[in-house]
C-alpha positions in Angstrom: 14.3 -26.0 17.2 12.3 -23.7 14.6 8.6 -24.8 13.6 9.2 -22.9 10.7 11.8 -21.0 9.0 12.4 -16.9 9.4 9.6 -15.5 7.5 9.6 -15.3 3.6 8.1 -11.9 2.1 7.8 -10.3 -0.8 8.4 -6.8 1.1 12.5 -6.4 1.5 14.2 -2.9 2.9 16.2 -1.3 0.6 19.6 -1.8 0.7 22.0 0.9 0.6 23.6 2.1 -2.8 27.0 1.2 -1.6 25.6 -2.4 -1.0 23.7 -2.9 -4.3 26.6 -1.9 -6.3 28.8 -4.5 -4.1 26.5 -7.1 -5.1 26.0 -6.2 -8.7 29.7 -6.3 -8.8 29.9 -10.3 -8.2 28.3 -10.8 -11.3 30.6 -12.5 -13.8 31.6 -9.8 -15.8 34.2 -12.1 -17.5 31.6 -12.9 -20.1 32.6 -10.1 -22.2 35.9 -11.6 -22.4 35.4 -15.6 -22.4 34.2 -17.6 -25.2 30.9 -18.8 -24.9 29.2 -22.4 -25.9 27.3 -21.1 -29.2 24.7 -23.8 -27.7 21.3 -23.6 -26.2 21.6 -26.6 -24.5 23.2 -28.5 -22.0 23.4 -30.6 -19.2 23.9 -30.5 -15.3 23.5 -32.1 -12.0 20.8 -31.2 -10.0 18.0 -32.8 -6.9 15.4 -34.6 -8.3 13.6 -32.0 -6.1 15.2 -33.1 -3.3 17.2 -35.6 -1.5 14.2 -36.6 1.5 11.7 -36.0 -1.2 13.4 -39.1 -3.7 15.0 -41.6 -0.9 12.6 -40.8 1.9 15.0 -40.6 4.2 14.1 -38.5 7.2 17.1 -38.7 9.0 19.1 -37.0 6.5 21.3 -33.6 7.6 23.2 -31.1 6.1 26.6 -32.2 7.8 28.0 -28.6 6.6 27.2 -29.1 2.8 29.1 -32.7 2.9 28.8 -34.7 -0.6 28.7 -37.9 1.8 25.1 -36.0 3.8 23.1 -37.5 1.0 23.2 -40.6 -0.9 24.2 -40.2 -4.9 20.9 -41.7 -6.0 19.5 -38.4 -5.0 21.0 -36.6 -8.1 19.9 -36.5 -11.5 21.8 -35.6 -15.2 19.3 -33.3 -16.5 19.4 -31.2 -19.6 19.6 -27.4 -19.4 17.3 -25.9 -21.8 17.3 -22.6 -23.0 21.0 -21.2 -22.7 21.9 -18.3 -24.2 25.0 -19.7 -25.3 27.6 -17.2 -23.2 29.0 -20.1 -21.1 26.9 -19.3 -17.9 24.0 -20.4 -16.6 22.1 -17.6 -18.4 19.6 -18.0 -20.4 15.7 -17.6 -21.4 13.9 -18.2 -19.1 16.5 -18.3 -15.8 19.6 -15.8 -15.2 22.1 -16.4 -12.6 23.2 -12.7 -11.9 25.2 -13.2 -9.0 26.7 -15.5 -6.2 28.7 -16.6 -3.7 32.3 -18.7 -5.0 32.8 -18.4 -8.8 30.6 -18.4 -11.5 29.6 -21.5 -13.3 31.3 -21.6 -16.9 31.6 -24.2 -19.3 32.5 -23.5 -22.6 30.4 -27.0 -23.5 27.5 -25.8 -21.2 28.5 -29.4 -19.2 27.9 -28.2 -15.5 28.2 -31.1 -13.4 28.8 -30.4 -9.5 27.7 -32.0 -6.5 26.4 -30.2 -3.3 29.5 -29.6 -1.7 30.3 -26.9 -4.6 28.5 -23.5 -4.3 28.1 -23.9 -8.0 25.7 -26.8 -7.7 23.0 -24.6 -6.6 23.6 -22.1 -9.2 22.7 -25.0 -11.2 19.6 -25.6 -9.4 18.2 -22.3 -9.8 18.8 -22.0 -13.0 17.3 -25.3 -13.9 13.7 -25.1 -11.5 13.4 -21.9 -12.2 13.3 -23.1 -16.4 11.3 -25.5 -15.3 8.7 -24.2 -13.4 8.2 -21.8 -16.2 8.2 -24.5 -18.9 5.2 -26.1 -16.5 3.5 -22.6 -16.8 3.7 -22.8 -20.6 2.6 -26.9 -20.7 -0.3 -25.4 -19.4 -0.8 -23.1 -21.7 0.4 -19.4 -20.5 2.0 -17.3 -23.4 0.1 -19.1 -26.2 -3.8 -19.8 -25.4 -3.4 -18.1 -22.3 -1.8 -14.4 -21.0 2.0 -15.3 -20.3 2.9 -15.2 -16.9 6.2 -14.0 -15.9 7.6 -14.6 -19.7 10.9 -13.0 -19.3 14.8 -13.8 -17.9 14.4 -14.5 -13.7 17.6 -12.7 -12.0 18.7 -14.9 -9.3 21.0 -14.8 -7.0 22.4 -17.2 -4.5 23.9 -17.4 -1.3 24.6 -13.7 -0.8 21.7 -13.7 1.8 23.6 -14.4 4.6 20.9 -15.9 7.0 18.9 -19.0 6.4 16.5 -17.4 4.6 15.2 -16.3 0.9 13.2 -13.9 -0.7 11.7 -12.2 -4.1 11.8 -8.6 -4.7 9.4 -6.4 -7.2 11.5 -3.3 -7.3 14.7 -5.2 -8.4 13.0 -8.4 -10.0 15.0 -11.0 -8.4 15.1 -14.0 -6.5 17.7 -14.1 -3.4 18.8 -17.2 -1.8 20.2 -17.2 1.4 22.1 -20.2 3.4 22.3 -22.3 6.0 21.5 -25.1 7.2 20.8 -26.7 4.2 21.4 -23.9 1.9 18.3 -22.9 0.5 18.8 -23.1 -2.9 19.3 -27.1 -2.7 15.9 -27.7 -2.4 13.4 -27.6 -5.8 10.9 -26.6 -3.7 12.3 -23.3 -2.3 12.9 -22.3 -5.5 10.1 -22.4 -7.0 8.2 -21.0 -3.8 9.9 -18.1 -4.3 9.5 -18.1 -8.0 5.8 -18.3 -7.5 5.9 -14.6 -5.8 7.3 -13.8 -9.2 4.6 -15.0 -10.9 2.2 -13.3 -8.5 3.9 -10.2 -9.1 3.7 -10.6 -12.8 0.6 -11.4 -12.8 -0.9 -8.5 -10.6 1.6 -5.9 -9.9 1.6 -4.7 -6.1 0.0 -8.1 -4.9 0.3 -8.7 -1.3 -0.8 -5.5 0.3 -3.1 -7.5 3.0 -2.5 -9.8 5.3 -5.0 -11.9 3.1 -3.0 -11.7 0.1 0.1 -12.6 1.8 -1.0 -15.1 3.4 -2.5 -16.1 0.1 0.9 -15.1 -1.3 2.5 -17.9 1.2 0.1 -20.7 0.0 0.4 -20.3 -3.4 4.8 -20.4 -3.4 4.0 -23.4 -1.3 1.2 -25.4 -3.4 3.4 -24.1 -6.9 6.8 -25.8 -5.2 5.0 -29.0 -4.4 2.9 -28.9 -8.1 5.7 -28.0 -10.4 8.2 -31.1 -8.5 5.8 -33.3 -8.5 5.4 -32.5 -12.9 8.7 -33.2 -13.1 8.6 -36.2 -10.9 6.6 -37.3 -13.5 7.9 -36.0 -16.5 11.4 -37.5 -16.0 10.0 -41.0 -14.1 11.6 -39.8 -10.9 10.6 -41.6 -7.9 8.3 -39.2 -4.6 9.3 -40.9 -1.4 7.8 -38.6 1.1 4.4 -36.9 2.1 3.2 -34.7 -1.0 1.4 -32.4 1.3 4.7 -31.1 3.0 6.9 -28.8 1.3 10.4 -28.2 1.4 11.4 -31.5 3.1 14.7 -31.1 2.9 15.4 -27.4 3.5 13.7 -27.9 6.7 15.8 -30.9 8.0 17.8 -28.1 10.4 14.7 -26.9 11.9 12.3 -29.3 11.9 11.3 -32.8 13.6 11.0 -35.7 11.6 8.7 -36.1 9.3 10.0 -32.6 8.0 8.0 -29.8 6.9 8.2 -26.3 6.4 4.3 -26.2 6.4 1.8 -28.6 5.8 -1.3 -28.7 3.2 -3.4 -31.2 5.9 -3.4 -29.1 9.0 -7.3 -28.3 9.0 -6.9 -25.1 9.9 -9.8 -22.8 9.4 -10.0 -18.5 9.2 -10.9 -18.8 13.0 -7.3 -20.5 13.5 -5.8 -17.3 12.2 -2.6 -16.0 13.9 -2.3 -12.8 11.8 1.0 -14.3 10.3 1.0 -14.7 7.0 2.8 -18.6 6.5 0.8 -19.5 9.2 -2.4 -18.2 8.0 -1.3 -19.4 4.6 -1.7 -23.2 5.5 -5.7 -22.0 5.5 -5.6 -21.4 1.4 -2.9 -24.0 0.4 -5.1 -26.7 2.1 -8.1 -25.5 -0.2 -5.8 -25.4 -3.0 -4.4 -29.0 -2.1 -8.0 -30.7 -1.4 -9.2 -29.2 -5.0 -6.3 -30.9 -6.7 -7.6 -33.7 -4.9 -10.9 -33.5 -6.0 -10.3 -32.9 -9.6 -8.4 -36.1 -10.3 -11.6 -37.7 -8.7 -13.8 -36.1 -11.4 -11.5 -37.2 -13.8 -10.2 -33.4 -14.7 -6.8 -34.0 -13.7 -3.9 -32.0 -11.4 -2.7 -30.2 -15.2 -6.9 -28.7 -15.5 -6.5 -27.3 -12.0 -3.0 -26.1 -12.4 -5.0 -24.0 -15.1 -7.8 -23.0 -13.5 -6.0 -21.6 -10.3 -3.0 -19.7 -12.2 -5.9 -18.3 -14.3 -8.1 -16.7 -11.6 -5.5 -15.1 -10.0 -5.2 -12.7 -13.0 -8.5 -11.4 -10.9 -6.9 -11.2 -8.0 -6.7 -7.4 -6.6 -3.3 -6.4 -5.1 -5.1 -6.6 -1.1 -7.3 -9.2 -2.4 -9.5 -10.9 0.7 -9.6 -14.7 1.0 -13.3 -14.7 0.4 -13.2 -12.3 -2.9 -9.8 -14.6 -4.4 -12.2 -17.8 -3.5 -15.1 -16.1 -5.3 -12.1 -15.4 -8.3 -11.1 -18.8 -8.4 -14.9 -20.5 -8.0 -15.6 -17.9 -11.4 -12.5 -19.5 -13.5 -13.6 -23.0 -12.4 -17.1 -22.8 -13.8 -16.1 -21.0 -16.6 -13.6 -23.5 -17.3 -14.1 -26.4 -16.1 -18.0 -26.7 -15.4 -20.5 -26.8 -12.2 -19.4 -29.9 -10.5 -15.5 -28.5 -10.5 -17.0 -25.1 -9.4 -19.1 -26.5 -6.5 -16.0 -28.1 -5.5 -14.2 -25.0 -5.3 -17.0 -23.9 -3.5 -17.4 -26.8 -1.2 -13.6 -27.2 -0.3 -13.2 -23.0 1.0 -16.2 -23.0 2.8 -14.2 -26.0 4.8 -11.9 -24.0 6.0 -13.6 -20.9 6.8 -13.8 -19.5 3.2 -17.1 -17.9 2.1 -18.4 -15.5 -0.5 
């Protein structure tokens, strides 16, 4: 059994031109041709991030994408904002370019599916990827703050045919791949890999060190687990399972009980590096996590850090060191949110190696 999944990067090979046209070719190019909604808005079916997340269930399994694998409580009827009114999930924010099965269509933008339809995770995509840019605009991204990412996210699912996903610069999109628990079924996969987006958005090239990937790693990770647990709140869902330990559910095939991808509590420190970037990344995201921690104790709140953090890494450089993105991040906090949040950044790097 896997500790962890194949590795995510930002850095993909090239695929052949014979290839790329292949897959540019699954895109449903009936939309010319079909009437669309004329609505913005919608509805769907989608995890309320995802099903060991809301039950707490550790012993659910994939059981080959079987509706009866996970109980119905685990879904939600959620509204889908920001539809460009063709019929498909397009819109925005979030555009499903391509995937596996047919296309979801609805000519009253009413896309309800349950997981044993490849169109249910097109729905998914499409709705966490809204969302987590919604979150990044709560905050205050595109209005008092530089937008981050501000434009249409290409995504395509299941056409990566191991269990695996990635985000690309060149091409600006976000692959999902399947198996197992198809990737695409979990929230916080999603917005992982939608958080390399926003890296790449936000400084162009980003990753070039094994600092900044491993940076890279933590921040997909801490972003899944911050933007489900926003809309855990914002729709009064219930969180069953450990916060600090994303992707509970997409790691049910590789994993032992209770499941995580990686964890935010592992107290690992710069001298526990493997040269591996998810593994090295558990060094940052537990920084990340424990300062989330720490500003709800000086009554700042999650929301003020969520700021904060997005904010410095506009500083970030593209090969960015852990000890010059801490120094980044411990600038923004005093800027922003005073001494006693700064000395906290401070305080909670130095922890775990992290010195400047």
């Amino acid at each position: 059994m896997r500790a962890t999944r194949p590795s995510r990067t930002t850095w993909v090979v090239a695929a052949s031109a014979s290839a790329l046209l292949a897959t540019l070719a699954l895109a449903p190019s009936a939309q010319a041709t079909k009437p669309g909604s004329d609505s913005t808005t919608g509805t769907g079916s989608v995890f309320m991030v995802n099903p060991v997340q809301s039950s707490g269930d550790e012993s659910l399994t994939d059981d080959k994408d079987a509706d009866s694998a996970v109980p119905a409580s685990a879904y939600a009827t959620v509204a889908l904002r920001n539809l460009d009114g063709s019929g498909y999930l397009s819109g925005k924010w979030a555009n499903v370019r391509s995937n596996t099965g047919p296309a979801a269509y609805s000519t009253t933008n009413t896309f309800s599916y349950t997981r044993h339809d490849d169109r249910f995770e097109q729905v998914m995509a499409y709705f966490w990827v809204n969302q987590a840019q919604e979150y990044l605009q709560s905050l205050g991204f595109g209005s008092t703050l530089p937008p981050v990412n501000m434009h249409a996210q290409d995504v395509r699912i299941d056409q990566y045919g191991i269990d695996n996903s990635y985000q690309t610069d060149k091409q600006d999109f976000l692959r999902f791949g399947k198996g197992g628990v198809d990737d695409a079924e979990d929230a916080e996969v999603i917005v992982h890999e939608y958080g390399h987006a926003v890296h790449a958005a936000q400084v162009p090239g980003f990753g070039t060190s094994l600092d900044a990937g491993s940076i890279g790693e933590a921040w997909g990770d801490y972003f899944g687990v911050t933007v489900g647990l926003a809309a855990d709140q914002q729709y009064g869902w219930p969180v069953k399972a450990e916060q600090a330990c994303p992707m509970d559910w997409d790691s049910t095939s590789y994993t032992a009980a209770p499941h995580c991808i990686r964890r935010f509590d592992r107290n690992l420190t710069v001298a526990d590096r493997k040269g591996e970037v998810h593994y090295d990344g558990q060094i940052w995201s537990q920084a990340l996590w424990e300062i989330r921690q720490g500003y709800v104790q000086l009554g700042l709140g999650t929301r003020a850090w969520d700021t904060t953090l997005v904010d410095s890494q506009f500083d970030y450089a593209p090969d960015t060191s852990f000890s010059a993105a801490a120094k980044a991040t411990y600038n923004k906090a005093l800027a922003r949110d005073g001494q006693k949040a700064a000395d906290l950044v401070r305080a909670r790097f130095a922890a775990r190696g992290i010195t400047f």
